[in-house]
Each structure stands twice: as C-alpha cells, then as structure tokens.
Steps between C-alpha positions, in 0.01 A plus 500: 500500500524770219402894639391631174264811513536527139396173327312478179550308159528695188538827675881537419737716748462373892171303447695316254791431711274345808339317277797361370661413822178344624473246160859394436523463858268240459661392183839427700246253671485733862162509655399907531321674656417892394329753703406748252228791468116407478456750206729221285257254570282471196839526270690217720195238464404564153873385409500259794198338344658419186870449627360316871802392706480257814807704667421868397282636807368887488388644824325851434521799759357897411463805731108563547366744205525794648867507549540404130482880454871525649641310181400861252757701438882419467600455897190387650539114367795508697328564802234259441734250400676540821169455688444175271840356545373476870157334422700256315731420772239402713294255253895350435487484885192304547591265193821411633248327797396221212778526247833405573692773285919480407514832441342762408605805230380815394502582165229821405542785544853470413581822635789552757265787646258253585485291790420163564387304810507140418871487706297542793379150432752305616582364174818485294443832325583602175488849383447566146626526221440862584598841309495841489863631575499640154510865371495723237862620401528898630667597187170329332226681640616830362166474259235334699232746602519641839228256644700227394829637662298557822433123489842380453587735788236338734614123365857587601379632847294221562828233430731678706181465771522140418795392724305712814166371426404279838278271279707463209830438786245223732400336095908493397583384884268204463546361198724176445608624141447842317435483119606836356466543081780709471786654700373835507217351705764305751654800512205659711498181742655547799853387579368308755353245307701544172627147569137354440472672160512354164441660158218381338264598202158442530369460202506210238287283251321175549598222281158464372549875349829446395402224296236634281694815440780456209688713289194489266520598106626893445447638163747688413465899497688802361452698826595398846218409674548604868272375797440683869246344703419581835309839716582849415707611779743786494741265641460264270717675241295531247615829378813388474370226192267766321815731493713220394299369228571873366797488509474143283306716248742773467794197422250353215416206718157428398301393820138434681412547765251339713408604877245260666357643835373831702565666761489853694806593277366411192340864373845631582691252281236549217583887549873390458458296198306776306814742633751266308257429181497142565183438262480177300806373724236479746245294606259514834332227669243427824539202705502214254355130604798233584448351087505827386829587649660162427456603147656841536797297629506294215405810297833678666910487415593560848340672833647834594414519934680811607365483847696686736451332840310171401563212770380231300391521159256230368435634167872437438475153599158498302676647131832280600259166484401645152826516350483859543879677569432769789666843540514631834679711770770344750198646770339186696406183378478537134937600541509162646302283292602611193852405384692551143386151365128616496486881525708807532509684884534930437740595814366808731722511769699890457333576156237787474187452288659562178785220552208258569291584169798498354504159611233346394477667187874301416368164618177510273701649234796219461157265556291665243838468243594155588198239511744206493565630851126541564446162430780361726366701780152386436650132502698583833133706640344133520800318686485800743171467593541148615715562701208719738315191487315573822584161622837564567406821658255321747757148555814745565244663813340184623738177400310165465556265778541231212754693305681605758536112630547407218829703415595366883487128410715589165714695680545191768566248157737703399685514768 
C-alpha cells in the first residue's frame, strides 16, 4: 500500500515521484495499491486507460470543497495535508479488512515536516524516501532579498522543530525502515531511530524513458550553449549563473544562454541580467511542453543547475539521459548524482558568493575550451543515468521474493 498525496503523471517534481513508485512498483511485478488525492483522478485514468495494469490499484480520498480553501497560500497545504493524511489512514484502514497488504509505504509528500499515519496500521512500515534536511549555506544568502532570508530562517526553525514534533516522533517511531535522500535529512531524525535510517534518493528514470532518450546529433557551435531548467526560486541559484556567464564574457568565452521556467523570482533575475548587460547572451523562456524541452536538451552543451538546497533534482537526471554534462553545487541531490565522469560539482561549503561564481564560471570555461572533454562527459552523462534506473531504486526498498530465493539456492550450491 503506497500513501501518496501527490500522484500524477507528467506533472514532474512529487507528482512525478508517486507516480513513479506506484508504476515500477508494479513493474518489479508487486501488486499496489495507492491511496492518492481525488483531484488526480481524471490525470491517473486518462494514462491508466492507455497504460491499464491488472496489479496497479488507485483508491481516491479529498477533504469536502470547502476545506479545499486551506491549501491557498504557502502554509495552509500543510495543514490540509495533515487533515488528509488522516482521511487516508482511515480508507487504508478499512481496505486492509479485504486486502491482505505486506506493507505499506509512504512516499508524497516527501517532506520530513510532514507526518504520516499509515504506521498506525499495523503493517511493516516504510517511511520514505523523505527530504528536506537541506539549507541554504549562511555565507550564501548574503544577496537574497529579505523575504527570502525570512524563509530560510523559518525552514531552519521548522527542522530543528522536527526532532520535537509529536507527529513527526509517533511517524519515525513506527516505521520498520526510514528512507532519508540525503544525510542532512538523517541528520534531523532522531537518535532514537537513527539505526532504522538509510540514505536514499528518490528520484530516478523509467527504462521506457531512458530508452528513447540518446545522446542525439549536436551540431557543432562557436558559443557554449548553456541550459538551466527548472522554477525561478531565489534559492535556486540562479543569480549565481547570470553573474557567471559574465564573467565567461569578460574571458572571451563566447556563450548562450538559455533559462527555461518562472517563478516569483523571476522579475528580480531579469532586473539582474539587465544590471550585468547580459543581452544577446541571453535568452528567456515560459514553461515549454515535454518535446519542446527534449529539444532544448539536445539543443544544449551541458546544463548549468546551481540550486542551492535541491533534494532531488530530476531535470539533472532528465539532461543526464540526453547526453547532456551537468554543472551543479555539492548542495543536495544534484552533489550526489553528479560525479566527474558526467559533470563537474562547484564546492560551497566555507566559500562566500564570489568563490562559488568563481566556480562555475572555471568549470564552463575549461568546458567551453575543451569539447573533446564535452564529449566524454556527454558519453559518461548517458552511463550515469542508468544507473537511476528507477528499478533499482524500487528492488533495493522492496526485494523480490524470487530474487531473493533465488540468490539463497545459489548461495546453498555453492556451498
């Protein structure tokens, strides 16, 4: 049984991820069950209708209308989903009546500030993969606006409230295994139940996508043509790229440089660019459909993510399955999925903002100077993203029975 508030196909970020976990669940040949919000419905059963599996079950649970109002605004989903969470533990209670369940795991939100319930079912419980132990460096903030420092104030209150949060403690307490996606997450769990928690990234491809995807055909190009993809968030870093891809200029790199997304920070980084006379090095884009963007992969020399705090990082999966080298900070996910055979990982930890652009501006520079290297990394971008094959992400959580008696009865051969 799969908790999974968030759970829709095509959506990207957390709907993504419980829709991934529910379908290569059922690819590993379990039986699954998801209890998931009504309002994901009509998206579920279009794709259900062309992609119908036997074993894939949806069970659909919402808060009547008028309480839908809680979700507006930044904190009130959190109080509705909390209020949800309990609805759904008590349609996973009356199911377990008919359905004789292994276990059951929550996987959306994937927030370590949000509770979960399904350990009250009496159920081998497994927690996650679950994030949100990350932070913005201090010495990194020093330019975000004041709004945005208020935020990363309240995040960093919040954690520390994590360890003395009496739902978060009863969730950790009752669960048979805690999925975290990266230490600075464990870090916020208990010491208590430390010994229950693995690291564990939460994202990864299906083998269907990482099949069509290829290194495609790259023209050549006299400029470097750089890619960021993703929502316009002050910690997302972009201000770090635009004033990197200055400082590219100013060394006679010759670059281009393409931003695909919005956001609430997005008139402030336009402000910035015009600051730093970033003109035809520039170029602006909405939301772009999914062929759309796979041809601004293909269109792209490698994908600059500066993100700051980023637990997961599925565009950087996404450009790695496109032969696309990635740039990114040691912060999160990205600093683990990236390594020097497909991309190049800017260190943050006791360097100000200026030792960080300073960063990335050498990385894309050696890159933009040496496209023999490009190309190995683009070669090394496609072997990397096989290896998130969300198969082995979903078989190293929930063995097969068959595998793992299988490996027995070779194990009893050989010996």
């Amino acid at each position: 049984m799969l908790s999974a508030y968030a759970c829709e196909p095509g959506k990207g970020s957390e709907p993504e991820v419980g829709w991934m976990w529910a379908t290569e669940l059922t690819a590993a040949g379990h039986e699954v069950w998801v209890i998931t919000r009504e309002a994901n419905r009509r998206t579920i059963e279009t794709r259900q209708g062309r992609e119908s599996k036997g074993n894939l079950h949806f069970v659909y649970c919402d808060l009547p209308r008028w309480l839908r109002k809680w979700k507006r605004g930044g904190t009130g989903v959190y109080w509705y989903y909390a209020v949800w969470q309990w609805c759904a533990y008590q349609v996973a209670r009356r199911l377990t009546r008919s359905v004789q369940f292994d276990c059951a795991q929550h996987v959306t939100f994937v927030g370590l500030r949000a509770p979960s319930f399904m350990g009250w079912l009496g159920l081998p419980f497994v927690l996650g993969p679950v994030s949100g132990g990350e932070s913005v460096p201090h010495q990194l903030r020093k330019g975000m606006s004041t709004q945005a420092k208020l935020r990363e104030w309240l995040r960093n209150v919040a954690n520390r409230a994590v360890p003395l949060d009496p739902m978060m403690r009863a969730s950790f307490r009752r669960a048979q295994r805690i999925l975290v996606t990266t230490e600075a997450s464990r870090r916020l769990i208990p010491g208590a139940f430390q010994a229950k928690c693995e690291v564990q990234l939460g994202v990864g491809l299906n083998r269907e996508y990482l099949g069509w995807t290829g290194p495609g055909s790259r023209s050549p190009a006299a400029a470097l043509r750089v890619l960021y993809v993703g929502r316009l968030l002050e910690w997302k870093g972009v201000d770090f790229a635009l004033r990197a891809v200055q400082a590219l200029r100013h060394r006679g790199v010759a670059v281009r440089f393409t931003i695909v997304g919005s956001g609430p920070a997005e008139e402030r980084l336009r402000r910035l660019a015009r600051e730093l006379e970033l003109g035809n090095e520039l170029r602006w884009l909405k939301w772009v459909s999914r062929p759309e963007l796979d041809e601004y992969y293909y269109q792209s020399d490698l994908l600059l993510f500066p993100s700051l705090r980023d637990s997961g990082g599925m565009v950087v999966l996404e450009a790695l399955a496109h032969g696309l080298p990635v740039v990114c900070t040691d912060c999160g996910g990205p600093g683990l999925i990236v390594n020097e055979r497909c991309g190049r990982v800017v260190q943050t930890k006791d360097r100000c903002r200026e030792e960080v652009v300073a960063g990335f501006t050498d990385e894309m520079d050696q890159l933009g100077r040496n496209r023999a290297l490009l190309a190995r990394l683009s070669r090394g971008a496609r072997a990397r993203a096989w290896e998130f094959d969300f198969q082995k992400v979903v078989t190293r959580v929930h063995p097969r029975e068959r595998e793992t008696s299988d490996v027995s009865g070779l194990q009893g051969k050989l010996a």
